[in-house]
TIBA-433751 format. One record per residue: z, y, x of N, C-alpha, C in turn. Coordinates in steps of 0.001 Angstrom, whole numbers, padded with zeros to 6 digits, always signed. Atoms other than C-alpha are relative to their C-alpha. Example, Ala and Ser with C-alpha at 12.3 -4.5 7.8 and 13.67 -1.06 7.14 Angstrom:
<pts>
+000000-001190+000890+007800-004500+012300+000000+001200+000900 -000060-001190-000820+007140-001060+013670+000730+001090-000770 
</pts>
This chain:
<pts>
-000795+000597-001073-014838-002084+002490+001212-000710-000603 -001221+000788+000863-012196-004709+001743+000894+000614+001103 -001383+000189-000145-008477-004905+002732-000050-000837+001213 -000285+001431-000796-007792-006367+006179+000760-001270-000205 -000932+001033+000518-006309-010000+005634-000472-000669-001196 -000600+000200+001648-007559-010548+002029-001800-000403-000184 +000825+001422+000102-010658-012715+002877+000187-000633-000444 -000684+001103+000658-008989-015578+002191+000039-000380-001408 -000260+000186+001536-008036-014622-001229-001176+000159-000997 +000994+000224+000724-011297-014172-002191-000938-000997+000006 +001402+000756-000035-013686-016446-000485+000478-001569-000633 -000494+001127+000414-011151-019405-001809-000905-000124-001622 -000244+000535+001567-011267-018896-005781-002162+000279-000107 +001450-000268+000067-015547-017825-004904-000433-001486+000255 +000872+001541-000001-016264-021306-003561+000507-000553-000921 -000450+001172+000993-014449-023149-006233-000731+000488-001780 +000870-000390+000779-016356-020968-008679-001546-000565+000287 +001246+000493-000128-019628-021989-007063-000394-001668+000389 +000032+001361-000314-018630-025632-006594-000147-000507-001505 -000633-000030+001534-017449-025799-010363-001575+000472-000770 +001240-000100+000749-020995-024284-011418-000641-001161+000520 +001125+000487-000620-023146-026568-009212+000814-001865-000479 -000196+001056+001369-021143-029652-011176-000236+000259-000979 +000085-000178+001650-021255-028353-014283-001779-000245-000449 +001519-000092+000600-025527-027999-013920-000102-001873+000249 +000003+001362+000145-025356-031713-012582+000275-000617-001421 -000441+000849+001149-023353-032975-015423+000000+000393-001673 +000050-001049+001132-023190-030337-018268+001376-000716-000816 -001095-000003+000688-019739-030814-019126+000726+001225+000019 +000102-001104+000422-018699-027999-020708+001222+000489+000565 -001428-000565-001148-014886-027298-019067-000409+000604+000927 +000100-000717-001017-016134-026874-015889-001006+001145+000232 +000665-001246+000015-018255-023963-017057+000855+001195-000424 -000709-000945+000258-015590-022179-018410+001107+000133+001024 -001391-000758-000858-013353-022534-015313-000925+000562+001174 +000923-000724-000656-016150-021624-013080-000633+001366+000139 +000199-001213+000599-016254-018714-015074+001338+000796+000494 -001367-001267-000181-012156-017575-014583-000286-000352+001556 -000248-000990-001998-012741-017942-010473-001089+000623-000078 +000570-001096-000465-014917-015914-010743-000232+001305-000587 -000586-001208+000050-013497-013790-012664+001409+000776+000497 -001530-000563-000814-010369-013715-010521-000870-000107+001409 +000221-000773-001696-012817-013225-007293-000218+001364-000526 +000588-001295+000440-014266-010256-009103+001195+000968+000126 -001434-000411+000122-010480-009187-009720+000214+000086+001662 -000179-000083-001102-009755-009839-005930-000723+000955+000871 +001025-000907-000365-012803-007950-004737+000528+001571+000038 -000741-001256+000381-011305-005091-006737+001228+000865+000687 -000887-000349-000140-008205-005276-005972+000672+000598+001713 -000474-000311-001528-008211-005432-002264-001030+000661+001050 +001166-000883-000175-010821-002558-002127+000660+000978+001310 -000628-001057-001522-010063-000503+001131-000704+001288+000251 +000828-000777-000372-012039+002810+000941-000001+000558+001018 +000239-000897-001265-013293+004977+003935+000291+001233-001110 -000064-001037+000370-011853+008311+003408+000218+000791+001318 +000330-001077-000685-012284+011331+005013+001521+000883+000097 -001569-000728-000280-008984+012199+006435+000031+001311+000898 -000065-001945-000645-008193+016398+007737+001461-000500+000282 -001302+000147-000683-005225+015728+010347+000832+001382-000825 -001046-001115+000120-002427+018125+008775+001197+000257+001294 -001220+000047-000965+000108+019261+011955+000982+000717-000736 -000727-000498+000058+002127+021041+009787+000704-000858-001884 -000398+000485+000826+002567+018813+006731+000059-001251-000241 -000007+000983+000047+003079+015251+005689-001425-000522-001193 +001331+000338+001214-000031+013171+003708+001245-001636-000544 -000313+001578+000841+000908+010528+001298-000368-001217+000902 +000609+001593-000620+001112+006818+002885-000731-000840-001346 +000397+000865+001347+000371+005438-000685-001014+000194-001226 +000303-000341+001376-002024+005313-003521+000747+000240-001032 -000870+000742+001366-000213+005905-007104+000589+001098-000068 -000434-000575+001403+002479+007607-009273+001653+000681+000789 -001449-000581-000676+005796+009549-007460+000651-000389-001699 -000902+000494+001273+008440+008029-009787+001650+000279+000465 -001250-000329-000034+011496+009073-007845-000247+000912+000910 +000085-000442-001336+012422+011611-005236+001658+000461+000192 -001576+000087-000646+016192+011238-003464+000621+000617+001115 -000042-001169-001095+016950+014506-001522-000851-000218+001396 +001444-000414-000575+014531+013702+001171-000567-001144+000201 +000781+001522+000619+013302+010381+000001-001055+000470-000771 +001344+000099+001073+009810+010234-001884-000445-001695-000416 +000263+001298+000116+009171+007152-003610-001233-000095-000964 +001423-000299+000603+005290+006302-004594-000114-001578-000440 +000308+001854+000881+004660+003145-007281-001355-000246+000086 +001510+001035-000606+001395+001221-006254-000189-000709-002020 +000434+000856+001364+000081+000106-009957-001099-001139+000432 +000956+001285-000067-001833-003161-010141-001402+000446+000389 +001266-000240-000743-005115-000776-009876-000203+000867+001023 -000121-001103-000869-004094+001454-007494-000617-001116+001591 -000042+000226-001366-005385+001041-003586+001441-000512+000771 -001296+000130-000589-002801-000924-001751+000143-000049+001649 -000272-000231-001129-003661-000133+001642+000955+001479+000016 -000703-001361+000348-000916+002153+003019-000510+000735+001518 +000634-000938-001191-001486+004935+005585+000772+000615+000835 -000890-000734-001335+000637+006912+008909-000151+001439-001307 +000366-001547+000540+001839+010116+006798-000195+000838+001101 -000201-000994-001107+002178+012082+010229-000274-001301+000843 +000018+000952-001414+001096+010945+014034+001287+000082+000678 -001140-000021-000720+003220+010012+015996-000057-001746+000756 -000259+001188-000876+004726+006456+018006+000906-001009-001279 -000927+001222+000962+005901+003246+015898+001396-000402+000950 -000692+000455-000972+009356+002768+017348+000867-001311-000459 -000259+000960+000146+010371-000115+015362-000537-000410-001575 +000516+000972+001161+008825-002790+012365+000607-001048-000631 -000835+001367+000140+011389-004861+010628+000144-000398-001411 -000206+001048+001261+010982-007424+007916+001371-000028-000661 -000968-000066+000157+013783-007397+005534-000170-000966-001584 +000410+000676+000734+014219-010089+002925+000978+000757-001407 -000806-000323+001085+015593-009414-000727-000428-000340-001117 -000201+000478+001173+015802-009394-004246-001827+000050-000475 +002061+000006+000420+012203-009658-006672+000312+001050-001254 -000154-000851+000832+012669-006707-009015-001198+000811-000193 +001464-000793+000427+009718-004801-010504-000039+000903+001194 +000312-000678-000740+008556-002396-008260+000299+001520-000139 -000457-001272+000772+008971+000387-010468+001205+000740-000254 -001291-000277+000440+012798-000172-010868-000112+000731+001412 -000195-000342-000999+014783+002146-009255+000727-000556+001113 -000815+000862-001613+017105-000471-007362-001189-000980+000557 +000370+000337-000453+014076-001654-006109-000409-000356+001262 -000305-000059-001919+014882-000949-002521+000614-001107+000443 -000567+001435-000025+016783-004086-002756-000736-001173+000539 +001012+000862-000475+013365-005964-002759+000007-000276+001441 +001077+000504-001122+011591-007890+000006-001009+001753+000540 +000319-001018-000192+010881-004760+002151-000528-000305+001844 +000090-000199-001912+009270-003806+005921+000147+001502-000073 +000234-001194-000368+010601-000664+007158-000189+000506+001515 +000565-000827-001263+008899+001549+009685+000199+000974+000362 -000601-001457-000374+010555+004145+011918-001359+000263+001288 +001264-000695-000492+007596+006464+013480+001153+001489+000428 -000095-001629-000570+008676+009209+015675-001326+001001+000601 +000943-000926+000114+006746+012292+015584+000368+001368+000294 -000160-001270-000680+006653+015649+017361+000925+000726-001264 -000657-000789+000704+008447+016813+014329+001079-000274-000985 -000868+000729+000959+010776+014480+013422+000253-001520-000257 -000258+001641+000346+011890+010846+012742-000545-000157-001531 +000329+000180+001223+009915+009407+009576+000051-001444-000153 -000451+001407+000616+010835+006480+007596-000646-000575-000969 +000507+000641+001145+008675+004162+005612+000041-001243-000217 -000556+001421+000820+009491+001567+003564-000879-000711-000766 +001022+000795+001045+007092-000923+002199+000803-000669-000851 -001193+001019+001082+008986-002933-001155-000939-000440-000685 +000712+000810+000840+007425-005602-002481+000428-000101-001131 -000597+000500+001294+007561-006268-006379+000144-001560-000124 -000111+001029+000848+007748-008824-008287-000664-001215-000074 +000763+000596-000143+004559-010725-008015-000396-000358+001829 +000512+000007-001479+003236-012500-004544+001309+000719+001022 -001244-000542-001298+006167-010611-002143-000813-000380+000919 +000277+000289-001951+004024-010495+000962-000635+001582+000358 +000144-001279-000666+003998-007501+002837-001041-000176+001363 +001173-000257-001067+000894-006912+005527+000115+000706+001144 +000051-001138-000910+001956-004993+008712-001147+000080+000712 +001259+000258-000747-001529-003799+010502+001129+000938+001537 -000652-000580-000998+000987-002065+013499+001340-000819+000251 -001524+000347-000584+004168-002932+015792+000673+001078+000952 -001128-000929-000588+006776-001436+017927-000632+000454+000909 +000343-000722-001419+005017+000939+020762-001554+000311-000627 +001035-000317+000822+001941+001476+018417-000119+000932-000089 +000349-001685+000326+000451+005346+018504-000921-000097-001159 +000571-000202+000822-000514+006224+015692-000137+001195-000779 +000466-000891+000465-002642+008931+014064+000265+000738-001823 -000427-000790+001435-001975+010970+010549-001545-000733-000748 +000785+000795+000687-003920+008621+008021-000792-001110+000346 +000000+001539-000680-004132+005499+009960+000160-000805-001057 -000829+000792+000801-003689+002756+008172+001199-000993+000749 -000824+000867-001173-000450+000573+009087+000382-001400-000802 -000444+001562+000885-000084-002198+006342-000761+000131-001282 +000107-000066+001392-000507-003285+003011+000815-000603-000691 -000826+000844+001562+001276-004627-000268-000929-000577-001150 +000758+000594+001248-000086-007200-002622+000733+000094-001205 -000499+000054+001275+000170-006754-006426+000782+001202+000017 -001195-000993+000873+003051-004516-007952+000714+000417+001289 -000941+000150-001479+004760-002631-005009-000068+001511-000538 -000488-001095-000135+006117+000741-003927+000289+000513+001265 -000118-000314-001562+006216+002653-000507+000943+001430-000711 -000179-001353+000373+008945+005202-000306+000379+000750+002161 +000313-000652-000990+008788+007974+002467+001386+001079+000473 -001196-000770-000146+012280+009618+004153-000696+000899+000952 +000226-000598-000178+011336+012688+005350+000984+001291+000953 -000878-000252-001036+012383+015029+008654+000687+000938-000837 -000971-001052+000908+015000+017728+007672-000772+001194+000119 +000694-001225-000063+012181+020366+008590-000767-000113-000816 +000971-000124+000884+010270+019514+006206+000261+000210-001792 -000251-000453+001118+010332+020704+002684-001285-001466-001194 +001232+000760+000986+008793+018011-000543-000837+000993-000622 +001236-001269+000886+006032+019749-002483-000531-001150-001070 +000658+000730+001111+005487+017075-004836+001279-000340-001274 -001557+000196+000489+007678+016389-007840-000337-001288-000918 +000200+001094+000580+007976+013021-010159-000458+000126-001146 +000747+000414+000976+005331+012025-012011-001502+000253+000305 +001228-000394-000426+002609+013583-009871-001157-001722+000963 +000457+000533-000571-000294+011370-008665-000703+000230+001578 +000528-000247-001354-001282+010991-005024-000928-001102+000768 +000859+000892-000876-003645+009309-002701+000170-000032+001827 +000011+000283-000793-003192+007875+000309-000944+000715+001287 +001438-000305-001225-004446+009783+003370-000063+001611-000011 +000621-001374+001018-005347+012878+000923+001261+001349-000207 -000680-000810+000158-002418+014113-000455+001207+000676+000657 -000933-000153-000802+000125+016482+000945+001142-000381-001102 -001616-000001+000835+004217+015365-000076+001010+001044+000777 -001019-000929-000695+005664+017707+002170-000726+000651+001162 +000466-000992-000557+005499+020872+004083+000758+000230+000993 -001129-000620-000779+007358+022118+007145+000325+001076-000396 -000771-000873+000966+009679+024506+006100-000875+001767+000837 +000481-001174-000364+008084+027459+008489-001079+000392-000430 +001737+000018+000946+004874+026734+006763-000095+000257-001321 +000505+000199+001880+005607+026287+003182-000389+000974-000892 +000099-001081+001210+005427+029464+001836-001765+000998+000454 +001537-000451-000709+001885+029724+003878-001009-000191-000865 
</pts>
């Protein structure tokens, strides 16, 4: 399953790969066999990249699931911040259900994704209220491409491993978390979108 949105980016550099062969057998000039060759090795790349798996999501009511594929690289008393690598899945996901109560574009700087003043970036953040709390997620675009994907808006219900956007290329989703809830993940751990728990409610955690 692909990436909603991310047609485009493939079926472009695929026809110009199969236009680029079907000259090249006409004429046999040898260039346009070797560029016929990189689109289609940058659809192959695209294909990849904007891979969307079906996963088998188990609603948690008492804990939070990762919105992000990738690498916890910071965590800021009840901030979690998850780095999206170039091969990581960049669809992101609802950590908890709940109601979208607002979606707002925010423009900024182009800093790796990885840095930590990367909050600075080209960001959309999403406030989701949820039977157990106000949760805050922040999409931050890197460095490359800056275009952020919202698949939700303001009055949007939404379920625990929904998906609600995506990030192209180099990016980072970080996750502010209610005050009942306790992190359970610490930096450097990998997580998956959907899958993993980052936090526990505190009446639960020691369950």
């Amino acid at each position: 399953m692909l990436a909603k949105g991310s047609y485009p980016w493939i079926i472009s550099p695929a026809l110009c790969a199969m236009i680029l062969f079907a000259i090249y057998l006409y004429t046999q000039f040898s260039a346009l066999f070797y560029l016929a060759v990189f689109f289609t090795l940058i659809t192959v790349f695209f294909i990849i990249f904007f891979r969307d798996p079906i996963r088998d999501i188990k609603v948690c009511n008492n804990c939070l699931l990762s919105p992000a594929d990738g690498k916890v690289i910071d965590i800021r008393g009840d901030t979690i911040c998850i780095f999206m690598n170039i091969h990581n899945v960049h669809v992101n996901r609802a950590p908890f259900s709940g109601t979208i109560i607002s979606v707002e574009h925010k423009n900024g700087t182009f800093l790796p994704a990885f840095s930590k003043d990367s909050w600075r970036n080209e960001r959309t953040e999403i406030l989701m209220r949820t039977a157990m709390g106000d949760i805050f997620v922040t999409q931050i675009a890197g460095t490359l491409v800056r275009r952020i994907v919202s698949y939700v808006k303001e009055g949007d219900e939404v379920i625990q491993g929904q998906r609600i956007g995506m990030i192209r290329f180099g990016s980072r989703v970080d996750v502010k978390v209610p005050d009942n809830f306790e992190i359970t993940r610490k930096i450097g751990d990998r997580v998956l979108a959907g899958k993993s728990r980052i936090a526990t409610a505190k009446d639960y955690s020691k369950e």
